[in-house]
N, CA, C and O atoms as a printed pandas DataFrame, in Angstrom:
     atom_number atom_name residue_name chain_id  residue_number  x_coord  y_coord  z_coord
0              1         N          UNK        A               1 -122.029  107.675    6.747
1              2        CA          UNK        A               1 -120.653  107.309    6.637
2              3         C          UNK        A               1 -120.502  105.968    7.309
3              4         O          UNK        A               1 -120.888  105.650    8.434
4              5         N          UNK        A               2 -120.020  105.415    6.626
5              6        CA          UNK        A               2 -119.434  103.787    7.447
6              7         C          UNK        A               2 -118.683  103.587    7.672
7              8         O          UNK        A               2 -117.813  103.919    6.867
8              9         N          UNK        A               3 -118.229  102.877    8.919
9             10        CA          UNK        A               3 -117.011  102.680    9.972
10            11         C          UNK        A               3 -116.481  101.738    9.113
11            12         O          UNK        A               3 -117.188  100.732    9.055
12            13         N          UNK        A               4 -115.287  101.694    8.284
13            14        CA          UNK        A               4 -114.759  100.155    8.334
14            15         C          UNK        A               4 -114.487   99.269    8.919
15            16         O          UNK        A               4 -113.628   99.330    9.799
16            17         N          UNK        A               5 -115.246   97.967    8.564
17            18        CA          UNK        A               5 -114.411   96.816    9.425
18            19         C          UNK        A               5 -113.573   96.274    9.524
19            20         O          UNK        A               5 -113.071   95.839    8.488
20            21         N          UNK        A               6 -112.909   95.972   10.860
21            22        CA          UNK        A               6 -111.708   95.144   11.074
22            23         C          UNK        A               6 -111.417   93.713    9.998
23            24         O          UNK        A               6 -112.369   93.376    9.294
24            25         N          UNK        A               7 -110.353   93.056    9.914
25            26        CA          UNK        A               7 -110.398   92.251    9.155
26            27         C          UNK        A               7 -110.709   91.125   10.263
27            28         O          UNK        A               7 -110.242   91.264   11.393
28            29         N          UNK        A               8 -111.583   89.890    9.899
29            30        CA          UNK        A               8 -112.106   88.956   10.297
30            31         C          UNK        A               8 -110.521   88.039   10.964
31            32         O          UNK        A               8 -109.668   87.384   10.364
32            33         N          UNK        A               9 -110.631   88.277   11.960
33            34        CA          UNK        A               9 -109.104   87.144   12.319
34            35         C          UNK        A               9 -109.982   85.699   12.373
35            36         O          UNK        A               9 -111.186   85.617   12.616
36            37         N          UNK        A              10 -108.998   84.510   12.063
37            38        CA          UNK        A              10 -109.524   83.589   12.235
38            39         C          UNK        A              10 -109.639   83.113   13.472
39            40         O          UNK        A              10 -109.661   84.066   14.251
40            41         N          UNK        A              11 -109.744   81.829   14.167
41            42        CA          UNK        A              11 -110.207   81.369   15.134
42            43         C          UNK        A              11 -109.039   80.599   15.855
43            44         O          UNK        A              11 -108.805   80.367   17.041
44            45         N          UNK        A              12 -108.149   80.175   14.225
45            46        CA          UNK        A              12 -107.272   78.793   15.168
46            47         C          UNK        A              12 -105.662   80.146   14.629
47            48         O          UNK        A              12 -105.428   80.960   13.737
48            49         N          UNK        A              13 -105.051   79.650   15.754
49            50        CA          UNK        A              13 -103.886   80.512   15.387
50            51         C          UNK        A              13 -103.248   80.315   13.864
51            52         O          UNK        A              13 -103.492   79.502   12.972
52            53         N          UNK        A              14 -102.499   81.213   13.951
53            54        CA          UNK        A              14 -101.528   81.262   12.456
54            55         C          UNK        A              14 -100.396   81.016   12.294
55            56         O          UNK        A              14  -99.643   81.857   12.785
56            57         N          UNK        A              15  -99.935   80.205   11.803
57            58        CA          UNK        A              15  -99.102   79.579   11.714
58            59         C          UNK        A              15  -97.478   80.200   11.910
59            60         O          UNK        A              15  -97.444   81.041   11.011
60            61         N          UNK        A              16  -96.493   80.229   12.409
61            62        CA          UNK        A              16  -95.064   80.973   12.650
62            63         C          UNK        A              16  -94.697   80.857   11.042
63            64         O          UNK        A              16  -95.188   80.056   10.246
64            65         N          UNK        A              17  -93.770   81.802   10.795
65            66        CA          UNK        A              17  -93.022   81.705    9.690
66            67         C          UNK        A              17  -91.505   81.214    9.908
67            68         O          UNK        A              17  -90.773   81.914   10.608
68            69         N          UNK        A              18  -90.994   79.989    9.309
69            70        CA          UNK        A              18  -90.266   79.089    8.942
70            71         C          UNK        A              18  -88.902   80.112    9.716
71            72         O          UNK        A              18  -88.701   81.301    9.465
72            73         N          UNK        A              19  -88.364   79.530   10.368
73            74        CA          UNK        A              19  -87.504   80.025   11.691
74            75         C          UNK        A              19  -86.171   80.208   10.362
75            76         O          UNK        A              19  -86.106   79.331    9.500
76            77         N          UNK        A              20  -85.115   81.486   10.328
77            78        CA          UNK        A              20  -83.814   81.278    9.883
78            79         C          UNK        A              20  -83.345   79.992   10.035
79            80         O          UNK        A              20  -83.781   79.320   10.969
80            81         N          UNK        A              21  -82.196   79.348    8.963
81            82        CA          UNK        A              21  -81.982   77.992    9.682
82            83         C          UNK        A              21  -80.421   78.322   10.222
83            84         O          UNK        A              21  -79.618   79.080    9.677
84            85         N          UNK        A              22  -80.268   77.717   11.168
85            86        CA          UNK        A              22  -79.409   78.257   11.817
86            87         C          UNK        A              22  -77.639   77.624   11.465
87            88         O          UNK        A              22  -77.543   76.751   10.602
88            89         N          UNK        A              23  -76.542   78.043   12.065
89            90        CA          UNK        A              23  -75.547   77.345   11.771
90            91         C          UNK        A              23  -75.576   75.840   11.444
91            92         O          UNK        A              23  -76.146   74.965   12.097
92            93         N          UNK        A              24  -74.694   75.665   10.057
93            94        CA          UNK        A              24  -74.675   74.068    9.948
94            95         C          UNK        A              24  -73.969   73.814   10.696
95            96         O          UNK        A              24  -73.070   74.634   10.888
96            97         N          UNK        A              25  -73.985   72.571   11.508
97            98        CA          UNK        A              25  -72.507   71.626   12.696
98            99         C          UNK        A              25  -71.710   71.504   11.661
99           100         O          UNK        A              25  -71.814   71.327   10.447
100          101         N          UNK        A              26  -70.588   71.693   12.733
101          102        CA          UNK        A              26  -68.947   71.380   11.466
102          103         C          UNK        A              26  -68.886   69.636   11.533
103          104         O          UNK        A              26  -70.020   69.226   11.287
104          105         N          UNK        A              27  -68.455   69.117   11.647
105          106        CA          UNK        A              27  -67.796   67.872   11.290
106          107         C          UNK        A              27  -67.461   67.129   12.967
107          108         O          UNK        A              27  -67.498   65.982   13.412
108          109         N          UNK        A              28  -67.256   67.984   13.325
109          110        CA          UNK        A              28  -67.339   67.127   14.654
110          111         C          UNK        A              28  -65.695   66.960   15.487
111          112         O          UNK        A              28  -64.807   67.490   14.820
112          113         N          UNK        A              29  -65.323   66.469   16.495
113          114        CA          UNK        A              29  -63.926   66.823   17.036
114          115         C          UNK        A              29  -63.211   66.339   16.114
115          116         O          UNK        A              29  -63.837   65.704   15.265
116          117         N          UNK        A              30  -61.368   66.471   15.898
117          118        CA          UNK        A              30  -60.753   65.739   15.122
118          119         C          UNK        A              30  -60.643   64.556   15.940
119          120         O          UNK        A              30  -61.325   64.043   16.826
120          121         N          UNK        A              31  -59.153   64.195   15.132
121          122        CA          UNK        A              31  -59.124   62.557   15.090
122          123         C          UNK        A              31  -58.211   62.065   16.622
123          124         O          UNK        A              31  -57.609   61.016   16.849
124          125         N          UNK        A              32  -58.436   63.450   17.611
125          126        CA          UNK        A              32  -58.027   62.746   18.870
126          127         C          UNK        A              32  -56.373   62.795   18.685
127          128         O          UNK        A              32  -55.746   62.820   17.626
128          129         N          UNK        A              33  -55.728   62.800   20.415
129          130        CA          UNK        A              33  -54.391   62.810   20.289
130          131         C          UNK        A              33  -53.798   61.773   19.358
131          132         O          UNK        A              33  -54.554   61.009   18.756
132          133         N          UNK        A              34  -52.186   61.691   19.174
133          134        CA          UNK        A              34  -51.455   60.795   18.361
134          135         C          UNK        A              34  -51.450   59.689   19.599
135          136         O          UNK        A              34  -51.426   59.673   20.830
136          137         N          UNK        A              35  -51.490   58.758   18.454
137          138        CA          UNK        A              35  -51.430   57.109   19.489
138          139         C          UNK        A              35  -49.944   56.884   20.346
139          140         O          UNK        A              35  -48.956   57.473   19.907
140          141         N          UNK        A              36  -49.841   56.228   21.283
141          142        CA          UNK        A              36  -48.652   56.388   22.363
142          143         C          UNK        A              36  -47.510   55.486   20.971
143          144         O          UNK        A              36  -47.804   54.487   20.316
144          145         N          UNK        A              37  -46.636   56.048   20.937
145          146        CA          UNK        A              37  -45.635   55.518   19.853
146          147         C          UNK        A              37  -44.856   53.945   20.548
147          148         O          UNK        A              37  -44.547   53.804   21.731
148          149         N          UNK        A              38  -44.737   53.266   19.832
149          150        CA          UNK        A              38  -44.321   51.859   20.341
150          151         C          UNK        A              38  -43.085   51.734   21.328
151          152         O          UNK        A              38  -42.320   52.689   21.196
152          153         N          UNK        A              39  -42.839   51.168   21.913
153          154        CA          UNK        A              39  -41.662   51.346   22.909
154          155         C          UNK        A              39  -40.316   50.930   22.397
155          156         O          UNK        A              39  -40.370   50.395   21.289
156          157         N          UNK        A              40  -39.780   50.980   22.633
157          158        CA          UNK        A              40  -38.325   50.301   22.239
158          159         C          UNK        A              40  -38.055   48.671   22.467
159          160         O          UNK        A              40  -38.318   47.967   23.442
160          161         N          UNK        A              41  -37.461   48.361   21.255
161          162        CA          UNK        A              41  -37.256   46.717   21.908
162          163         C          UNK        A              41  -36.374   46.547   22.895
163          164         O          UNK        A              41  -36.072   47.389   23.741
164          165         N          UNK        A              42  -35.959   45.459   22.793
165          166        CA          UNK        A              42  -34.721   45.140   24.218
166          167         C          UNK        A              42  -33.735   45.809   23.991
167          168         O          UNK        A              42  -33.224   46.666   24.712
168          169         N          UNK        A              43  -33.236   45.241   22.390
169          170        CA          UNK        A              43  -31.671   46.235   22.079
170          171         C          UNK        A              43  -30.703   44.914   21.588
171          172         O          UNK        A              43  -31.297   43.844   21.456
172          173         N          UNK        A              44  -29.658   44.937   21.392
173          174        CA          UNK        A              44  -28.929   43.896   21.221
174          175         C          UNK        A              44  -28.857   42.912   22.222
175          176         O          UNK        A              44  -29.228   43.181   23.364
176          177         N          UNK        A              45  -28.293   41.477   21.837
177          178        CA          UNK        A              45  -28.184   40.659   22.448
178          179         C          UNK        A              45  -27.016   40.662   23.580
179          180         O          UNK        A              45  -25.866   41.093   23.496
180          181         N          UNK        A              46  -27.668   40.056   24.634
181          182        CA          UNK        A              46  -25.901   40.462   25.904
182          183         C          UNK        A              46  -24.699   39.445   25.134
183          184         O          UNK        A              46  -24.581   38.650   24.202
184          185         N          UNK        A              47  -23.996   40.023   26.128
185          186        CA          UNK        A              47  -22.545   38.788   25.996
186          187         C          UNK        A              47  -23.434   37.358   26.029
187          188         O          UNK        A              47  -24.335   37.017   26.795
188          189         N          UNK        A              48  -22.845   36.690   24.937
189          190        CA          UNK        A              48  -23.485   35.219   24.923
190          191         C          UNK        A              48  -22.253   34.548   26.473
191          192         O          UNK        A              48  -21.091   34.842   26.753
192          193         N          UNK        A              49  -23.296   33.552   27.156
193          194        CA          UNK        A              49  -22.512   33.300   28.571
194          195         C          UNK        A              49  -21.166   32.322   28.211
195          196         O          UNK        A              49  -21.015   31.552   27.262
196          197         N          UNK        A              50  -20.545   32.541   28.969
197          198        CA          UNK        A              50  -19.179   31.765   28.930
198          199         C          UNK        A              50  -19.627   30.498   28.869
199          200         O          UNK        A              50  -20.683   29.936   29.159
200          201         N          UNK        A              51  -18.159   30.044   28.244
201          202        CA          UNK        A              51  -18.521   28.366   27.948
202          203         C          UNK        A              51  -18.739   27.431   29.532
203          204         O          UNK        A              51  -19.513   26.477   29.617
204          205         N          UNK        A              52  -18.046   27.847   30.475
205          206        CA          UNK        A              52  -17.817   27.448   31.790
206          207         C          UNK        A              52  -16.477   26.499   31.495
207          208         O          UNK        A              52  -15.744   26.502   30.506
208          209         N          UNK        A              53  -16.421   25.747   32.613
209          210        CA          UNK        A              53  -15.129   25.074   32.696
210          211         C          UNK        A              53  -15.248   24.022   31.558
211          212         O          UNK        A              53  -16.211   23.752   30.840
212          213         N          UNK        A              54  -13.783   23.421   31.607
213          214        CA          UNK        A              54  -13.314   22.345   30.323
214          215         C          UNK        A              54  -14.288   20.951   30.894
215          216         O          UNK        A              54  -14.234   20.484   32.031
216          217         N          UNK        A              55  -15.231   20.426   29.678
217          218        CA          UNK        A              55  -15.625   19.231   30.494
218          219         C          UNK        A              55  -14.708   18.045   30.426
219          220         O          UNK        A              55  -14.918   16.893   30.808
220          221         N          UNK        A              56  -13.544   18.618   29.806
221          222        CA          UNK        A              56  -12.400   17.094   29.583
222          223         C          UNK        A              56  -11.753   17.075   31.160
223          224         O          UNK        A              56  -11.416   17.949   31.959
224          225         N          UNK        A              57  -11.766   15.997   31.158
225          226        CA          UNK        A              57  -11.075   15.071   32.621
226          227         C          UNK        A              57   -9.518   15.828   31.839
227          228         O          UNK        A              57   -9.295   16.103   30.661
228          229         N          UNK        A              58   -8.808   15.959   32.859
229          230        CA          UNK        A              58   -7.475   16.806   33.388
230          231         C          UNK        A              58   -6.453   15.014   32.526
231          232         O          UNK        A              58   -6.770   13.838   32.703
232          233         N          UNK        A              59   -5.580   15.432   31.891
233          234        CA          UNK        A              59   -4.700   14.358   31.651
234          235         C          UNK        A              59   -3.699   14.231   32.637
235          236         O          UNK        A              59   -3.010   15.094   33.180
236          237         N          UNK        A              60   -3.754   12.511   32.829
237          238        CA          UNK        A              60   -2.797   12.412   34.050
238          239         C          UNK        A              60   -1.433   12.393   33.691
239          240         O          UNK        A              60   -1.010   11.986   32.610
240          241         N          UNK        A              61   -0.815   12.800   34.533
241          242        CA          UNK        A              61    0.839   13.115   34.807
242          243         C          UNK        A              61    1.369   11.643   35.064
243          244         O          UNK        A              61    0.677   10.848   35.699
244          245         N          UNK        A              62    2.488   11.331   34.606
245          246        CA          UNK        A              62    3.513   10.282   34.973
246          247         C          UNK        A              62    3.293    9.920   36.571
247          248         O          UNK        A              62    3.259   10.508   37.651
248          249         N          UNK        A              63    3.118    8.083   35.846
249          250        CA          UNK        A              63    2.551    7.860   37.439
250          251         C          UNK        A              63    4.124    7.640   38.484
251          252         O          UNK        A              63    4.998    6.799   38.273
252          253         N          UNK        A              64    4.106    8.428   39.338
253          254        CA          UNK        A              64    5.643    8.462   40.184
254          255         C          UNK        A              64    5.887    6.751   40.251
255          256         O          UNK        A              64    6.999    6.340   39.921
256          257         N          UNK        A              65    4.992    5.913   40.616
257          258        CA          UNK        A              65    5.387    4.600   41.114
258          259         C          UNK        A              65    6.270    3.997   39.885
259          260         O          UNK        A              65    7.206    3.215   40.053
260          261         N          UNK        A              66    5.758    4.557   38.434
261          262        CA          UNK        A              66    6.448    3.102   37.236
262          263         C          UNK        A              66    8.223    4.364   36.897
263          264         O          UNK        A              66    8.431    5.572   37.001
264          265         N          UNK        A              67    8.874    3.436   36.584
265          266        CA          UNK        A              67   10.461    3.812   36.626
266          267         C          UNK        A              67   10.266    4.921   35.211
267          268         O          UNK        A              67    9.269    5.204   34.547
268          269         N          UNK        A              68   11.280    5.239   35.150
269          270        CA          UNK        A              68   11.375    6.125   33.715
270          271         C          UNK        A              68   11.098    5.667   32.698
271          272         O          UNK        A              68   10.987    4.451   32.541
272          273         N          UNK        A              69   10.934    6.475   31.828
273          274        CA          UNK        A              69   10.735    5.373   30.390
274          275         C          UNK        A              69   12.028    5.833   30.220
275          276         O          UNK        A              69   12.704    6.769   30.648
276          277         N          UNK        A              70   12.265    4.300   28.985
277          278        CA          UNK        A              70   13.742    4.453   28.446
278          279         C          UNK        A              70   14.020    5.083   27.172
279          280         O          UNK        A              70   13.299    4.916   26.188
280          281         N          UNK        A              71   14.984    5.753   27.182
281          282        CA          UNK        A              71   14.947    7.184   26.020
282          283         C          UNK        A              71   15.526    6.298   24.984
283          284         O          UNK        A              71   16.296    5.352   25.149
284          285         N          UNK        A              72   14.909    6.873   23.638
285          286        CA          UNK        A              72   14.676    5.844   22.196
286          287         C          UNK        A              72   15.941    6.362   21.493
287          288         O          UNK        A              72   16.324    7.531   21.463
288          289         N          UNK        A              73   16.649    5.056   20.812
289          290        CA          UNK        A              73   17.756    5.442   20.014
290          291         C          UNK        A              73   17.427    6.926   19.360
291          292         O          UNK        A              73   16.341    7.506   19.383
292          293         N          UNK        A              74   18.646    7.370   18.781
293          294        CA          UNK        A              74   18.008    8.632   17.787
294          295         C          UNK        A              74   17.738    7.365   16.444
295          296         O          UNK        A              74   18.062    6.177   16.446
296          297         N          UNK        A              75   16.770    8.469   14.990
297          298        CA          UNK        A              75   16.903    7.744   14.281
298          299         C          UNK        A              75   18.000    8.034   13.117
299          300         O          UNK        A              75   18.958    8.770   13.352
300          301         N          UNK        A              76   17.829    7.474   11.962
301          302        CA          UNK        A              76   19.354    7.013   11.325
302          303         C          UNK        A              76   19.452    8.902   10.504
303          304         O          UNK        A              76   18.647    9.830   10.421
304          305         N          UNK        A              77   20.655    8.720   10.129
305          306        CA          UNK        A              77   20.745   10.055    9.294
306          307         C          UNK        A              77   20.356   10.231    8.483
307          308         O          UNK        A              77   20.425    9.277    7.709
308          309         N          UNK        A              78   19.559   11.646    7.872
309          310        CA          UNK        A              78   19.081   12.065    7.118
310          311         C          UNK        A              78   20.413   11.555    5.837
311          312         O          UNK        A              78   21.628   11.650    6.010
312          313         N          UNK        A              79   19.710   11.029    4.607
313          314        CA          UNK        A              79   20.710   11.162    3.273
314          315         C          UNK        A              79   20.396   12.330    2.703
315          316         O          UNK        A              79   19.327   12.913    2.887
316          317         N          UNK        A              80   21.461   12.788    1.869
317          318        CA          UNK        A              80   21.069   14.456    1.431
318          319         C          UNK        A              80   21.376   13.979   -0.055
319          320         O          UNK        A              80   22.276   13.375   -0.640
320          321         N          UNK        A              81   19.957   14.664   -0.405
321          322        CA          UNK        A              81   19.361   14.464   -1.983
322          323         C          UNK        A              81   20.636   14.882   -3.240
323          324         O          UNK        A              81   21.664   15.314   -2.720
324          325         N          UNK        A              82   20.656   14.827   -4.242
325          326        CA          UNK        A              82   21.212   15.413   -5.704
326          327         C          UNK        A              82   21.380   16.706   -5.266
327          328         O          UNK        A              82   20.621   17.049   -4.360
328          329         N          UNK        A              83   22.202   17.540   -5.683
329          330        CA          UNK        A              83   22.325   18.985   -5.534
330          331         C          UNK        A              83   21.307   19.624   -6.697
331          332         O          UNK        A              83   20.844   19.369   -7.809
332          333         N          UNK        A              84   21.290   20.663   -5.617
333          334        CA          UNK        A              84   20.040   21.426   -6.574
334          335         C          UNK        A              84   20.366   22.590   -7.418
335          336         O          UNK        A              84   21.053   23.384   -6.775
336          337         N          UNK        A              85   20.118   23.000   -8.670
337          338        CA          UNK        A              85   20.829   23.723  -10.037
338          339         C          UNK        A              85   20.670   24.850   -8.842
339          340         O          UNK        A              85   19.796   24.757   -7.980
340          341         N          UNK        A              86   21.702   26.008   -8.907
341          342        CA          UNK        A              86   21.380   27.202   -8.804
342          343         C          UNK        A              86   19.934   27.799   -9.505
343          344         O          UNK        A              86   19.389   27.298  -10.488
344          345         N          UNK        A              87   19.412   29.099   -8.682
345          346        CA          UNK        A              87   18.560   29.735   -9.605
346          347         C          UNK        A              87   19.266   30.730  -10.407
347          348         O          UNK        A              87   20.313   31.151   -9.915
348          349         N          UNK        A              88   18.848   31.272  -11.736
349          350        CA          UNK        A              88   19.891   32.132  -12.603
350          351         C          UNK        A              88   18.903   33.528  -12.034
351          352         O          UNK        A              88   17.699   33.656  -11.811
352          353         N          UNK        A              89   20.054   34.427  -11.941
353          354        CA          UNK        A              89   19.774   35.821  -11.103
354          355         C          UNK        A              89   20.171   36.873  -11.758
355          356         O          UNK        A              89   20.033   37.994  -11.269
């Protein structure tokens, strides 16, 4: 009767069998918080500034030293025109 023989193992190891492949990576973080939103402008314009004082020199008043002036004839009388038609009413 004969013993069977073992099977001959080889010498150099054997190779692993091809590992499950594992989860695909998703895509990666999103696109990060929202950007800081722009600030506000100034807003309307202020009160535009006052003009400041008048740059006209002040008109002078009657100089006390010269006498009165002398008051001017009246002038002549008005003439009164053609009479004018009634309007019809």
């Amino acid at each position: 009767m004969t013993v069977p023989h073992p099977e001959p193992t080889p010498p150099w190891p054997t190779p692993l069998p091809d590992p499950e492949p594992g989860p695909i990576p998703g895509p990666g973080p999103g696109p990060g918080p929202d950007p800081v939103p722009p600030r506000p402008g100034p807003g309307p314009d202020p009160q535009p500034p006052s003009p400041g004082p008048d740059p006209r020199p002040p008109q002078p008043g009657p100089d006390p030293d010269l006498p009165d002036p002398v008051p001017q004839p009246p002038g002549p009388e008005p003439v009164p025109g053609p009479p004018q038609p009634e309007p019809a009413g």
